[in-house]
C-alpha positions in Angstrom: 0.0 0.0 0.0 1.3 3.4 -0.9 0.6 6.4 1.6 2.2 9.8 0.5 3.8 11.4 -2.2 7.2 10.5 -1.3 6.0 6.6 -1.3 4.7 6.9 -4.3 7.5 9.1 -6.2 9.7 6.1 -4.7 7.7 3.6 -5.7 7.5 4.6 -9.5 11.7 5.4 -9.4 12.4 1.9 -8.3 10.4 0.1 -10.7 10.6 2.6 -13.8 11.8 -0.5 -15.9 9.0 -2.1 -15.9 5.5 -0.9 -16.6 3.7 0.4 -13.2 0.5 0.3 -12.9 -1.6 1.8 -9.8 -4.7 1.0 -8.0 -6.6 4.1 -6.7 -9.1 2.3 -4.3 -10.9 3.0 -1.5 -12.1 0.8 1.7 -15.9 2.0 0.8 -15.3 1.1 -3.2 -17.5 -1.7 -4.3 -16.3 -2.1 -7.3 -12.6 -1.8 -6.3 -13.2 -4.8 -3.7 -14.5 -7.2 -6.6 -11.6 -6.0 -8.7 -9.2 -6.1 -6.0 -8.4 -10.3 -6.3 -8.2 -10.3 -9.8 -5.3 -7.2 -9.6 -3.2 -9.2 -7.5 -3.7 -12.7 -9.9 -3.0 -10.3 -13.1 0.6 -9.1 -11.4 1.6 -12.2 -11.0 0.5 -13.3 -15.2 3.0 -10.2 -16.7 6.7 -10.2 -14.6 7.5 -7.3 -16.4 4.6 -5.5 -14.7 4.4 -4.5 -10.6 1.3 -3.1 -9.4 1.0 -0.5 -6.1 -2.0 0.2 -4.4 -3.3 3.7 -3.6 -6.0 4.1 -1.2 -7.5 7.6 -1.5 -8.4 8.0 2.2 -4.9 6.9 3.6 -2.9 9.2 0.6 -5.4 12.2 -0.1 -2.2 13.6 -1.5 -1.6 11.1 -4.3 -4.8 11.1 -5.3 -5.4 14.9 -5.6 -1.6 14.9 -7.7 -2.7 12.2 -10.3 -6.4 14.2 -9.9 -8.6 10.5 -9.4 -12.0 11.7 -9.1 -13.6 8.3 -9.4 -12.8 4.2 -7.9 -11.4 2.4 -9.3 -8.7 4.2 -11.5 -5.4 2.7 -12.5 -2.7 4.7 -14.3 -0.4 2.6 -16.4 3.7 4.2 -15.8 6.8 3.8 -18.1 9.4 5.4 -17.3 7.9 7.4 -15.0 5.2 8.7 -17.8 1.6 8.3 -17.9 0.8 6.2 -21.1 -2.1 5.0 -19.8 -5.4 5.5 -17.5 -8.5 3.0 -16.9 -11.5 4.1 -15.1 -13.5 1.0 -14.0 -13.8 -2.5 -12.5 -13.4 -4.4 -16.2 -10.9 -7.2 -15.3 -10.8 -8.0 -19.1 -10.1 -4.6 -20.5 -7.7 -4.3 -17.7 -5.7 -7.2 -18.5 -5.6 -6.3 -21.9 -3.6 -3.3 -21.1 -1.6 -4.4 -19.3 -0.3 -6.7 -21.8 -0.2 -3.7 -24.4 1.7 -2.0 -22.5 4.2 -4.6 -20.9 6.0 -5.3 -23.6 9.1 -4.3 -24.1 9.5 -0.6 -25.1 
């Protein structure tokens, strides 16, 4: 679980080669808790992927940076970029980006 900026800014440097993708959640998300499972199985399918977890309430901070309005959002990172954003709980459209964007680059 990430909980501040720093964290996060850390976070993203140590693992800027591979793709980074990050779970805004929250504890009173639905949605996020049915998705949740299938986040963790889907980091473990792609080893060139590593997935953090934000949760909105804990890291206000992050979450106002990356402006995440709605649960669940993920932001796909290369190299410390944005290349990619999801709004939603679609497990399929989810793990097709990530292997878009886990290949090599």
């Amino acid at each position: 679980m990430i909980e501040s900026k720093e964290a996060f800014h850390y976070f993203v440097e140590l693992n800027k080669d591979k793709l980074v993708v990050v779970f805004f959640t929250a504890t009173w998300c639905g949605p996020c808790k049915m998705i949740a499972p299938k986040v963790e199985e889907m980091a473990a399918e792609f080893p060139r992927v590593v997935c953090g977890t934000v949760d909105i309430d804990v890291a206000d901070d992050v979450a106002a940076e990356w402006k995440v309005s709605c649960m669940p959002t993920f932001f796909f990172i290369k190299n410390g970029d944005k290349v990619e954003q999801m709004v939603g709980a679609d497990a399929d459209k989810l793990r097709g980006l990530m292997y878009k964007h886990q290949r090599p680059w």
